[in-house]
MARVO-274404 format. One record per atom (N, C-alpha, C, O): residue in one letter; x, z negated, y negated. Coordinates in steps of 0.05 Angstrom, whole numbers, plus 5000, padded with zeros to 4 digits. Example, Ala and Ser with C-alpha at 12.3 -4.5 7.8 and 13.67 -1.06 7.14 Angstrom:
% residues 2
A526448445114;A524648445090;A526448445066;A528548315066;S525748585045;S527348575021;S525848434999;S526848394977;
% end
This chain:
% residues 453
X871518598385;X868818698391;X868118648420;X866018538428;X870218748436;X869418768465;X869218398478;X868018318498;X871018238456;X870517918458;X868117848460;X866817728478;X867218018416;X863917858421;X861717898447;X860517708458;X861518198456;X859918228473;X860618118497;X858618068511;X863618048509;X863217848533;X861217538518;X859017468525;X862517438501;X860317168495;X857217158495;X855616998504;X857017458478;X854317538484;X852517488508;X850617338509;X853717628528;X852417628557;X852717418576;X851317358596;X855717258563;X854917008573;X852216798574;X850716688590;X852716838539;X849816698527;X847516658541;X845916478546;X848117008547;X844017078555;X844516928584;X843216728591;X846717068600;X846216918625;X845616688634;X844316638653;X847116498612;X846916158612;X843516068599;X842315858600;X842916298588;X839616268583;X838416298616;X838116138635;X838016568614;X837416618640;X836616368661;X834416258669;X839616318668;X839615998685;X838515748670;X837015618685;X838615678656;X837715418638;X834515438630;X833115238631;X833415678623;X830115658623;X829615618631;X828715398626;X829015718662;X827715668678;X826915358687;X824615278689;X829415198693;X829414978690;X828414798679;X827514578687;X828714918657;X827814718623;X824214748625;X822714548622;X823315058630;X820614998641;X819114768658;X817014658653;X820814738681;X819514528699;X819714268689;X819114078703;X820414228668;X820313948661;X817513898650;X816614038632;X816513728659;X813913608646;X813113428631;X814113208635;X811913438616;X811013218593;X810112978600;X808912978622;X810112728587;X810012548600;X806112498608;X804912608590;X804912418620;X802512378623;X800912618633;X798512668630;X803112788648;X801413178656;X799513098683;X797813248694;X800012898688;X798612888714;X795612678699;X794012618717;X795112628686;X792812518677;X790212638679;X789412828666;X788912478701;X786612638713;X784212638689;X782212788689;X785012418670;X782012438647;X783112678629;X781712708609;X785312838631;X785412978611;X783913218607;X784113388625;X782013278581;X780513548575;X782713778594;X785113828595;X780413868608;X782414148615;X783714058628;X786014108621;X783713898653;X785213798671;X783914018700;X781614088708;X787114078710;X786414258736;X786814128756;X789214058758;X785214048777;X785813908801;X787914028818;X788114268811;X789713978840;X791514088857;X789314258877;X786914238875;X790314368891;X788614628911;X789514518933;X791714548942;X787614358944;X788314278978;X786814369004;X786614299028;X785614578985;X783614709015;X785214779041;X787514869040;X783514719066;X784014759086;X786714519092;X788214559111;X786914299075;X788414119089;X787813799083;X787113659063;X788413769107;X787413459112;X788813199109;X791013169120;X787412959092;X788712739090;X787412449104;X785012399107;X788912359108;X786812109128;X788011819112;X790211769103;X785811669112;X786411419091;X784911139110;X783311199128;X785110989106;X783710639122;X784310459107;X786610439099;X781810249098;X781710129087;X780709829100;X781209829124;X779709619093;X778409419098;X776409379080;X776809469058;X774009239083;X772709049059;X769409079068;X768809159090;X767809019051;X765408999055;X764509209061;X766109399057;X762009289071;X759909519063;X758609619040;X757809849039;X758409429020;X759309528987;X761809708982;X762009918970;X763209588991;X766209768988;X766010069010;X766310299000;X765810059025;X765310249050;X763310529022;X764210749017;X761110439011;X759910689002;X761110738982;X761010968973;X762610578971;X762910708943;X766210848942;X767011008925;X767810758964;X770110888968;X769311068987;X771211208992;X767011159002;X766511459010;X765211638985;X766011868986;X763311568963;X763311638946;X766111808933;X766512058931;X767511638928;X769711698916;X771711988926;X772312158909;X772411988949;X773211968974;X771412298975;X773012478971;X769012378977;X768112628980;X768212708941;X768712948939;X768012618921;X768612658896;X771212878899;X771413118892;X773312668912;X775712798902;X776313068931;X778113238932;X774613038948;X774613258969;X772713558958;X772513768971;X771813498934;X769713648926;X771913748897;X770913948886;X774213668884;X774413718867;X777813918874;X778914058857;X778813858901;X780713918908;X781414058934;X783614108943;X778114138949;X778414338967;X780114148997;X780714299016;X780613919000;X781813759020;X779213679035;X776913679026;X780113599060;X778613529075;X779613169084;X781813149096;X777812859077;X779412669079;X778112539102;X775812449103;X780312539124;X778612339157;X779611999147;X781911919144;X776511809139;X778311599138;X776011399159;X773911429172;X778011219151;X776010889168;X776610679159;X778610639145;X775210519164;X774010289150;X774510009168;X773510029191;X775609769163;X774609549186;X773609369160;X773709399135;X772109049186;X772608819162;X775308669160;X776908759177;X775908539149;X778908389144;X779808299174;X782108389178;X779208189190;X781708109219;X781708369232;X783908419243;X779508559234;X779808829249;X781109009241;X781909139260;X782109129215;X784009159204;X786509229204;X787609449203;X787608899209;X790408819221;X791108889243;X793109019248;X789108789264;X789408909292;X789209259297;X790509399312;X787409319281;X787309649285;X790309779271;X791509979280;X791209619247;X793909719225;X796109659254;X796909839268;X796509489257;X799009419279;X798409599310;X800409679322;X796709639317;X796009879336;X796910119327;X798410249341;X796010239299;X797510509293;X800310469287;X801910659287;X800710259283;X804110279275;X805510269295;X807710359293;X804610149323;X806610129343;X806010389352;X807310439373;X804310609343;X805010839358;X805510999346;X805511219357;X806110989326;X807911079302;X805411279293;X806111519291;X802011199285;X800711449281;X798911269265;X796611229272;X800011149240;X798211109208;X796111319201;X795211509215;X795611249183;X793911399167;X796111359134;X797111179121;X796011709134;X797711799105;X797011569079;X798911469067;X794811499074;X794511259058;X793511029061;X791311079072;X793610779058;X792610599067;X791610399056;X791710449032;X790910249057;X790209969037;X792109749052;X791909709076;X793809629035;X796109419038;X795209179025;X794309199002;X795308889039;X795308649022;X797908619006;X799608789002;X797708338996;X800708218984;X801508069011;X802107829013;X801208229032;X803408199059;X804908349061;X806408359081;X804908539039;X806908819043;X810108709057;X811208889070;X811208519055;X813408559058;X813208509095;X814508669110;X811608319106;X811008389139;X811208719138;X813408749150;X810408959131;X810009139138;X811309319120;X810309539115;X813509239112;X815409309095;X816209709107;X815509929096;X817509649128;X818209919146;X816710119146;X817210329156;X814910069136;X812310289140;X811110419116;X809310589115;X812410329101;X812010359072;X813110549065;X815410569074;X812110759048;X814110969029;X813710829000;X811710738990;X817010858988;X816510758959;X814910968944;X815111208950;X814010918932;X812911058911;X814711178884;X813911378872;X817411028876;X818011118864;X818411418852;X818111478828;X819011598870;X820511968854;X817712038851;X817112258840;X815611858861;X812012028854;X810811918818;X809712068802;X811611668816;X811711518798;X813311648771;X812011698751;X816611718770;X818411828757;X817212088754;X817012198732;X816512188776;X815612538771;X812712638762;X812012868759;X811012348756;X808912378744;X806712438754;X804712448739;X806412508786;X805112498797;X803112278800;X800712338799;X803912028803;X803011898799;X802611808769;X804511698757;X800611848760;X800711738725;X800411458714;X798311348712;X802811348707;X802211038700;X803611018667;X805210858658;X802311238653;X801611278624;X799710968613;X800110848592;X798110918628;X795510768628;X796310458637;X794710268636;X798410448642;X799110258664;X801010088656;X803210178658;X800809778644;X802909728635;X804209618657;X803109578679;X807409578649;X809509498672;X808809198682;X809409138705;X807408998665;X807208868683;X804708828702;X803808608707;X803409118712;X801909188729;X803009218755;X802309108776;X806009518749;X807109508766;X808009408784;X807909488807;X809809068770;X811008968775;X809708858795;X811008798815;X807608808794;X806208568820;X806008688850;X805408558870;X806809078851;X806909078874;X810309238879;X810409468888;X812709098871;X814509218868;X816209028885;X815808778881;X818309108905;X820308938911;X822508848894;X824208978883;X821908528897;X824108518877;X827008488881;X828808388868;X826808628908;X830308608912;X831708788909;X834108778905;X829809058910;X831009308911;X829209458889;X830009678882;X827609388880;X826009568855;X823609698879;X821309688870;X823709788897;X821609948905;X819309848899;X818609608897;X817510118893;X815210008880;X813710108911;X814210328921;X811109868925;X810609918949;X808210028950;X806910088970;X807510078921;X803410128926;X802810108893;X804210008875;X800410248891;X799410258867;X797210048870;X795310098885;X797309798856;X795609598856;X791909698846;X791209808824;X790409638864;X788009678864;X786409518845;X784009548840;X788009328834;X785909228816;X787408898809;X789808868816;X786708788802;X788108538793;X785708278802;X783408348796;X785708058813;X784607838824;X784907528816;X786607378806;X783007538823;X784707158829;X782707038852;X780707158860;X783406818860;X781606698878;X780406438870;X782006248867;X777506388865;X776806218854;X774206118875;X774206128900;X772106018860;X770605908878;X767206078866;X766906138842;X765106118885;X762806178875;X760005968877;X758905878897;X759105908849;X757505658864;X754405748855;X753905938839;X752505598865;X750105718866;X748105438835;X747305208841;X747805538811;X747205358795;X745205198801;X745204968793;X742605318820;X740105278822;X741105038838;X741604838825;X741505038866;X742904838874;X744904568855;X745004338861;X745804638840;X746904458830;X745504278810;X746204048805;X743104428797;X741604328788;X738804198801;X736904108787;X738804208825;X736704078853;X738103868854;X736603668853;X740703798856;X741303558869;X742703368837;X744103168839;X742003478813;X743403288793;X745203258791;X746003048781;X747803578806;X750803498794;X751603658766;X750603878760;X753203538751;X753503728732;X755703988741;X757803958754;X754604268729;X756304418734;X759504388732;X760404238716;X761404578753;X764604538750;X765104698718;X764204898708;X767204458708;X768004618680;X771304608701;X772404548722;X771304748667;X775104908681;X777204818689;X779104958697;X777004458686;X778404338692;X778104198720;X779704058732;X775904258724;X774804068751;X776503868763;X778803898756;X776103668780;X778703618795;X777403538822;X775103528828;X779503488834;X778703558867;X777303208882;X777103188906;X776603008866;X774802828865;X772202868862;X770302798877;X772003048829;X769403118820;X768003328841;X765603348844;X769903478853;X769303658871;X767603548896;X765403618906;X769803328905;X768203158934;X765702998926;X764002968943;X765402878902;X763502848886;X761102948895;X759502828909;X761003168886;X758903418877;X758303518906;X756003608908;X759703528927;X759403558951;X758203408963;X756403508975;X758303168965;X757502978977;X753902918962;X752202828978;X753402948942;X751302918925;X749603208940;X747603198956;X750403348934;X748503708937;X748003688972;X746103818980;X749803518994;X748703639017;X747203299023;X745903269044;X747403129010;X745202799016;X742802988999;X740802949013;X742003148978;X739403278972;X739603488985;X738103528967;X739903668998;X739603969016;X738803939037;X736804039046;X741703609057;X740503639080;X742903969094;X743204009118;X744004099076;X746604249086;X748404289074;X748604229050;X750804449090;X753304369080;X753704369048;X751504419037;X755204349035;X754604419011;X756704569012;X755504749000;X758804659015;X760504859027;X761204999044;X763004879057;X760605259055;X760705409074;X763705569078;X764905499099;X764605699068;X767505709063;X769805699050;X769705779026;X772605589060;X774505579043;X777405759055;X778005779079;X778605849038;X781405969044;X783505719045;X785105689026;X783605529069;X785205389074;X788105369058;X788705249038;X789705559076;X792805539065;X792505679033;X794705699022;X790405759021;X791005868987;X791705568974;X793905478965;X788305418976;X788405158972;X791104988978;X792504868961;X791604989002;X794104789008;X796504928987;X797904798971;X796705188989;X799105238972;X798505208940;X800105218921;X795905188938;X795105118901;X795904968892;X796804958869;X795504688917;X795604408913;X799304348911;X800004168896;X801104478923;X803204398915;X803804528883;X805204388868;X803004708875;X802904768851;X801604558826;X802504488804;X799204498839;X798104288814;X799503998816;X799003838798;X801303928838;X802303728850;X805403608827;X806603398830;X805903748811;X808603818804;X809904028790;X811104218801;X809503968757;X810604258755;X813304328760;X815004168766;X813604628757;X816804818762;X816104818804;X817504938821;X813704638810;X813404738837;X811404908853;X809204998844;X812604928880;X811105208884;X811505208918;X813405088927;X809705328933;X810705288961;X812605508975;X813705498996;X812605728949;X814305978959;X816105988935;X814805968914;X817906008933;X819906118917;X819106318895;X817106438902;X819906378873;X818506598858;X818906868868;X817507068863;X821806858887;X822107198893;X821607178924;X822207358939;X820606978929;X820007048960;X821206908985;X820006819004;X823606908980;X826506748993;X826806539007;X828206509027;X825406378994;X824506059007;X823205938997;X822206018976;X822605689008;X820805488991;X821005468970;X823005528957;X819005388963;X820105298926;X819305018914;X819004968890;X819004808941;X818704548926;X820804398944;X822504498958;X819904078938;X823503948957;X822003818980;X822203568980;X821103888992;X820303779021;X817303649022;X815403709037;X817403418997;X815203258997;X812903358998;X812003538983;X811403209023;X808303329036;X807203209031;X805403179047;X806903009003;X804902918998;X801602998988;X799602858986;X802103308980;X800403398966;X798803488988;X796403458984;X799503619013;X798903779031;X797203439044;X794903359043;X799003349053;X797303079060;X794402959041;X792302889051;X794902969017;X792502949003;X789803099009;X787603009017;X790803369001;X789003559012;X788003589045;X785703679048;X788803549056;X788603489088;X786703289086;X784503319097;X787203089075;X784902789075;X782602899066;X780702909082;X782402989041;X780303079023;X778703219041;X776403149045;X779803439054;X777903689067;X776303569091;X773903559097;X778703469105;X777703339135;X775203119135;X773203099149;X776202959115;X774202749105;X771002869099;X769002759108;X770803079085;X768703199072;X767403289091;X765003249095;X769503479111;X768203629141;X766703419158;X764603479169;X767603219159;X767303059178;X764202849163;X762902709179;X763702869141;X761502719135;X760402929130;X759702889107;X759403249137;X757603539139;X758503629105;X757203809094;X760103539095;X759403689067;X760803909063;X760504009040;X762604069084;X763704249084;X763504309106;X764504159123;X761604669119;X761604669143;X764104649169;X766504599165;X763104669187;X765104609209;X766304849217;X764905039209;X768504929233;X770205159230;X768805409248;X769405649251;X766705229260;X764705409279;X763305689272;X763005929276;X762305409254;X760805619226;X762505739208;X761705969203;X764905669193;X765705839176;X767106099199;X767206339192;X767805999223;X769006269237;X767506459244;X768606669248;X764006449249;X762606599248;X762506699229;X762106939235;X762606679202;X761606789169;X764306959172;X764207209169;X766806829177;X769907099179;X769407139149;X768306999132;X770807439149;X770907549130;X768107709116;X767407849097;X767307629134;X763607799116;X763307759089;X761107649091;X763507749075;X762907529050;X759907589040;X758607459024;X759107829054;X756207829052;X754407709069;X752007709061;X755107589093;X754707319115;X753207129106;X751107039113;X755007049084;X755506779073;X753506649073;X751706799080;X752606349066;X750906279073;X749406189038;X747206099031;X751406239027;X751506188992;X748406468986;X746106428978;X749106628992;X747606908983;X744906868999;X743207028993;X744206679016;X741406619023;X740806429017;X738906349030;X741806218993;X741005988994;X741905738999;X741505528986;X743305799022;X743305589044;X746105409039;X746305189048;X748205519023;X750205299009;X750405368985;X749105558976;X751905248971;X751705128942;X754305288934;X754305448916;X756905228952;X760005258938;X761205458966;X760505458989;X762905608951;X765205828974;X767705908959;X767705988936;X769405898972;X771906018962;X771306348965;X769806468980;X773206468945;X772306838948;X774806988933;X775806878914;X775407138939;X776507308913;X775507418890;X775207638900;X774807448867;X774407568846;X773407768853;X771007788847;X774407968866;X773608278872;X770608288890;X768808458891;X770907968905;X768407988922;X765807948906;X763608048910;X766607808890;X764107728874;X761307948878;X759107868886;X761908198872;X759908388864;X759308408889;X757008318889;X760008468913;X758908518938;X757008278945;X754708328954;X757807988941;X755807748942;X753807758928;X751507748938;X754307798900;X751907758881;X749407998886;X747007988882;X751308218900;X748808448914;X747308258930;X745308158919;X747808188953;X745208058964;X744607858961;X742607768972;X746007708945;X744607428934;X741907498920;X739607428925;X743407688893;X740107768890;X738507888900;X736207868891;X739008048920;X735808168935;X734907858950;X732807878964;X736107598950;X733707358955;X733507228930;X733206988932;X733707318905;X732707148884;X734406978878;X733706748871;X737607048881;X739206828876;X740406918860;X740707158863;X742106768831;X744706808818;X746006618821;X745306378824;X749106748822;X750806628829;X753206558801;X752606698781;X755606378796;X757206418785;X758906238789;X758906018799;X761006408776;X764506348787;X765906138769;X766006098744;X767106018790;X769905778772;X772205768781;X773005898801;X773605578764;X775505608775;X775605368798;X773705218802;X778505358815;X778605148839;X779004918833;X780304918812;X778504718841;X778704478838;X782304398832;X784104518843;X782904148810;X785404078805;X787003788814;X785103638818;X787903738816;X789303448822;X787803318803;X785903168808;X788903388772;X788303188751;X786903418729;X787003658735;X785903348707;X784303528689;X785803538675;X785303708658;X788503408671;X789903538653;X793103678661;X795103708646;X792803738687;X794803868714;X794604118714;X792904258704;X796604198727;X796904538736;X794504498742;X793404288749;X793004868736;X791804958747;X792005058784;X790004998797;X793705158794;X795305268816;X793305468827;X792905518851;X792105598801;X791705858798;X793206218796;X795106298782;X792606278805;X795506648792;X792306878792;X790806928811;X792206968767;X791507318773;X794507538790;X796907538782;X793507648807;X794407758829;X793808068829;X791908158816;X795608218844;X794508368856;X793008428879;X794208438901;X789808498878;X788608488894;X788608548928;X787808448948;X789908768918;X790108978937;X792309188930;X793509178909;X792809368948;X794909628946;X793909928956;X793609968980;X793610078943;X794610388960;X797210478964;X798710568946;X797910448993;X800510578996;X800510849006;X798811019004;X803110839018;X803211189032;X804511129060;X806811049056;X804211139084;X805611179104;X808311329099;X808411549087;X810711199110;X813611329100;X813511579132;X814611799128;X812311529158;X811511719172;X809811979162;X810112189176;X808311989141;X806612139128;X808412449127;X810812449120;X807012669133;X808112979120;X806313149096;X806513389089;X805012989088;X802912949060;X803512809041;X801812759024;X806612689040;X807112449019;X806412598996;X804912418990;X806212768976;X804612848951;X802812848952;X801612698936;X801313008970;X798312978968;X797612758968;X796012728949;X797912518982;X797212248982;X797312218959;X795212178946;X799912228946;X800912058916;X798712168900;X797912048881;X797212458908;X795512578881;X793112448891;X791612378872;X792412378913;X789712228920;X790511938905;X788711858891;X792111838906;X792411508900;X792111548872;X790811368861;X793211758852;X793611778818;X790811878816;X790011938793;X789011918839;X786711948823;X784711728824;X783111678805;X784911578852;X783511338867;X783411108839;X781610978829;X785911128834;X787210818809;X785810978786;X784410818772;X785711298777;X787311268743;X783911458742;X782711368723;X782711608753;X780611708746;X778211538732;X777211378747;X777011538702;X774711388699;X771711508713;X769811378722;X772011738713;X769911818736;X769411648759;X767211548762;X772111598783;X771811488808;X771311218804;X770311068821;X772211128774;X773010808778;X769310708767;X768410488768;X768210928760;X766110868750;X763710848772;X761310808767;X765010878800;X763810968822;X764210618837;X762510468847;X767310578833;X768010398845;X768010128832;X767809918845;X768410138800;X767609858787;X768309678792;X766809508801;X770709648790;X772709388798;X771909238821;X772308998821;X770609368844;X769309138863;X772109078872;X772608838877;X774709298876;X776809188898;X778609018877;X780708918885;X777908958846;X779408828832;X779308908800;X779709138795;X778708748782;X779308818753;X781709138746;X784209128749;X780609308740;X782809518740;X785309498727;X785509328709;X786609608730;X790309568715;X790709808694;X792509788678;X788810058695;X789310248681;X787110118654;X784810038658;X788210118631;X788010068610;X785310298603;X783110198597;X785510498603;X783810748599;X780910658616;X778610658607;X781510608633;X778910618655;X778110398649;X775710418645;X779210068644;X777209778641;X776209938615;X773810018618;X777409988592;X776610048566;X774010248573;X771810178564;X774110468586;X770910518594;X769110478609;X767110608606;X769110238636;X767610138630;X766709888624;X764909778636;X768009788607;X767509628585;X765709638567;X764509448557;X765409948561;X764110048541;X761210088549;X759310038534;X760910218584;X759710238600;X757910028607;X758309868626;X755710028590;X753309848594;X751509778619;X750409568625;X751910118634;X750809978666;X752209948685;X751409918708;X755709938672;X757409858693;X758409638683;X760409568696;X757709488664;X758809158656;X756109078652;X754709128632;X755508938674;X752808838679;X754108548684;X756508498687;X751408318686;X752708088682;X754407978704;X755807768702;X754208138724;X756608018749;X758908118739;X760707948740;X759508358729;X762008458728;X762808318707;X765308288704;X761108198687;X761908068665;X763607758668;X765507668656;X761807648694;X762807448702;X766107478712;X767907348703;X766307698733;X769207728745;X771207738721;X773407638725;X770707848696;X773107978681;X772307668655;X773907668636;X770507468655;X771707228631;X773307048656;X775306918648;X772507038689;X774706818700;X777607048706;X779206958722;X778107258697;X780607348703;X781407258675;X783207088673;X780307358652;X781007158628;X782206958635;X784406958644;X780506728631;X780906418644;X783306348652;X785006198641;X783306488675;X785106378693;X788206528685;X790206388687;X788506778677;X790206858661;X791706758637;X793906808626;X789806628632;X791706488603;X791706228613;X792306078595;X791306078638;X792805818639;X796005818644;X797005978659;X798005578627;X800705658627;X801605698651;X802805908650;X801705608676;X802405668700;X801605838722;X802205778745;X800206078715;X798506278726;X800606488743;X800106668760;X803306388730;X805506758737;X806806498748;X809206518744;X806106198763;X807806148782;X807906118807;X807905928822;X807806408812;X808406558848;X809906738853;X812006758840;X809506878870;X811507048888;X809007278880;X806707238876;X810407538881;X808107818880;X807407848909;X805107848917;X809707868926;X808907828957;X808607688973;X809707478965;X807907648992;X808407449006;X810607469032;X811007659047;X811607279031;X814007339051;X812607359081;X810407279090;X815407549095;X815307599125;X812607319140;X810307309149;X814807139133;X813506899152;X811206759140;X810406559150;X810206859121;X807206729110;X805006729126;X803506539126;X804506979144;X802207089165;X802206839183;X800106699184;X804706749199;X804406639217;X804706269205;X804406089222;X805106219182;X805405969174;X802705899168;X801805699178;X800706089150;X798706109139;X796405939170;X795005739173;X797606229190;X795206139214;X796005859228;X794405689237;X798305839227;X797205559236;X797005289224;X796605059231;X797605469193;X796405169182;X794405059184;X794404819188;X792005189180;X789305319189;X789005249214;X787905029217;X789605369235;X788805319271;X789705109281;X788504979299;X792805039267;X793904819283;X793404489273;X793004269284;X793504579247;X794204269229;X791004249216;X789604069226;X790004399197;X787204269195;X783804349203;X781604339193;X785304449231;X783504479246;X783504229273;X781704139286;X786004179274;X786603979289;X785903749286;X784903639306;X786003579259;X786203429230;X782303389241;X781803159247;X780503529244;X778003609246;X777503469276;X775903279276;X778503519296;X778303489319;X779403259329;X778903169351;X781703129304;X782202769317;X785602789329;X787202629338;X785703119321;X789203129346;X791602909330;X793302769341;X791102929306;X792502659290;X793002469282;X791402429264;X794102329284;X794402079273;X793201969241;X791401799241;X793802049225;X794002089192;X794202389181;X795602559194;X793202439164;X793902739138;X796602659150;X797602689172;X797302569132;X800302519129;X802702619150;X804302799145;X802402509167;X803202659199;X802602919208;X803803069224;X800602949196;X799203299198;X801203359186;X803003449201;X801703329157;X803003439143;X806003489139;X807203689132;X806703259146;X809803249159;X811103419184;X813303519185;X808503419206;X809303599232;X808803949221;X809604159231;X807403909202;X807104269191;X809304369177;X810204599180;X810504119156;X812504299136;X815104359161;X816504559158;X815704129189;X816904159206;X817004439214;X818604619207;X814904459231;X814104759239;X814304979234;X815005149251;X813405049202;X813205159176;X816405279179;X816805519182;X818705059177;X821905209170;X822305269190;X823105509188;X822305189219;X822405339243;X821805609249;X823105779261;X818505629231;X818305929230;X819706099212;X820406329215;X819905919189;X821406109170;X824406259179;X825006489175;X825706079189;X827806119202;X827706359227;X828806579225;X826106279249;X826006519263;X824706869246;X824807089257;X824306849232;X823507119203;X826207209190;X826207409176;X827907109194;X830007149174;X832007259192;X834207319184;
% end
């Protein structure tokens, strides 16, 4: 008897200890901000600070957002804003003084700024972050793949294509780019639209994307970065980079693509541009920008629409990728790392906020939120319609997933001078041939890679 009742009280005790426990476990998807009867966290009287980049489209609708979730959770959020080069310089100023902002907006340069990063993972696992909505290979595009850390909750999904103005194209008698375009028909159509305009017929391009497309359409199984980041990923030959070098310089040099004067004034504005008044025909862009262009295109009576980039051959790689746009991370300096994580699970996974924000920073990744507004008749209007058939598009060509999710350490500094040194140079006569351009870059190029490593 006196047996059973020791087992007895064991029992209870081993209850005792084990409920409690067994309580805090949570169900999977508890942090889901669309859920009926969802209670926000209580952050009154404390403060979170966040910085971003991007247009002034972007600027209202992520303060929108941004006082939404300060209004639903009692926090107070100090943030700021640059355009794309001010940014960097303002991001590397707070980091050398070790004083971020708790959340941030990260490119696919994350791994340059690797150190500064908190993984997201135990926010992710513990549900805080909710990626119920989210399939893995969402995650995956902002995840290291050497170590699993996941570096940021991807803001949206992209690609980089080109925006051209039809009205224009139908002034000078070219036929519109179909999906195969190739980079003949392209100088083509350039050369035709600015002998009838009288101006450039291209105002901007993302240099090194192009050059690295072109080794892609150049050769399949090739690539200019390795798939995990590591190293190159083609065998030396610059012939493609040399091609492209000819093509561009050539075009610059007879006005059909402005001069770097002018595209360095336009920068990163993309509401600058000279496309959205008229005044050129073709621009390279990201996907996400689209909506911020097509805003002031049409307040002058303009529509605009998207293709894809020009190809070697029409029946060649694309040397296309849907991407991740963008990132929200967390400063690993941060003493708010939850609160952040509950600002970021609401920034990504809320259809309320995203209904605010509308894929301008990128096609959304949460399954729940495209599906409403999808459904959402004054938020799939014909621009947004446009962004989400070329993420289609370009998504289902076979070679779309052949890249790297990040970009390596030494991309920043290879990138700029391919750009400043080689076909800006290429422009100015410093060379001999493309070719030599191209040969003294891939030179340069491992030199840097090497000093990164």
């Amino acid at each position: 008897m006196k047996k059973s009742i020791v087992i007895l009280l064991i029992a209870a005790l081993l209850c005792t200890l084990f409920v409690p426990a067994m309580a805090e476990e949570k169900a999977e998807g508890w942090n889901n901000v669309n859920a009926e009867g969802y209670v926000f966290p209580d952050y009154s009287g404390q403060t979170l600070s966040i910085m971003w980049w991007g247009s002034d489209t972007r600027a209202k609708m992520t303060e929108e957002v941004i006082h939404l979730w300060e209004e639903k959770t009692g926090a107070k959020v100090e943030f700021e804003y640059y355009d794309g080069g001010t940014y960097w310089t303002q991001f590397q100023a707070k980091m050398a003084a070790n004083g971020l902002t708790d959340v941030f907006q990260m490119g696919n340069n994350w791994l340059t700024y690797y150190d500064t990063i908190q993984p997201l993972n135990e926010y992710i696992d513990a549900g805080i972050i909710d990626t119920t909505a989210i399939g893995p290979a969402m995650i995956a595009t902002t995840v290291n793949q050497a170590n699993g850390d996941v570096t940021g909750i991807s803001n949206g999904t992209n690609a980089r294509c080109f925006a051209y103005n039809p009205a224009i194209f139908d002034e000078a008698g070219v036929p519109y780019p179909t999906d195969t375009w190739t980079w003949e028909e392209f100088a083509e159509a350039c050369r035709k639209i600015t002998e009838v305009t009288g101006n450039p017929a291209v105002t901007t391009l993302e240099y090194n994307s192009l050059a690295f497309s072109v080794f892609t359409q150049w050769k399949e199984g090739s690539n200019f970065y390795t798939m995990d980041g590591t190293g190159f990923g083609f065998d030396g030959d610059t012939a493609p980079l040399a091609y492209l070098f000819d093509l561009l310089t050539t075009l610059q040099q007879e006005g059909a693509i402005a001069d770097y004067g002018i595209q360095n004034e336009i920068g990163s504005n993309i509401e600058a541009d000279w496309i959205a008044y008229g005044d050129s025909a073709i621009i390279m862009l990201s996907s996400n920008q689209f909506q911020a262009l097509s805003n002031v295109a049409a307040e002058n009576g303009i529509t605009l629409n998207l293709c894809t980039i020009p190809r070697v051959s029409h029946e060649g790689q694309s040397g296309m990728v849907v991407r991740s746009s963008q990132q929200m991370s967390i400063w690993k300096g941060s003493e708010k790392k939850e609160m952040a994580a509950n600002f970021i699970n609401f920034f990504i996974n809320s259809v309320e906020a995203n209904k605010i924000l509308n894929c301008e920073r990128g096609v959304s990744i949460n399954s729940d939120v495209l599906a409403a507004l999808k459904a959402d008749t004054e938020k799939t209007n014909e621009t947004t319609a446009k962004v989400y058939t070329i993420i289609d598009l370009i998504g289902s060509f076979p070679d779309a997933a052949n890249t790297s999710p990040a970009e390596p350490a030494a991309n920043e500094e290879i990138s700029d001078v391919l750009k400043k040194t080689y076909f800006q140079g290429l422009a100015e006569g410093k060379f001999e041939s493309a070719q030599a351009a191209a040969d003294l870059f891939w030179a340069e190029a491992q030199e840097i890679w090497a000093k990164h490593q």
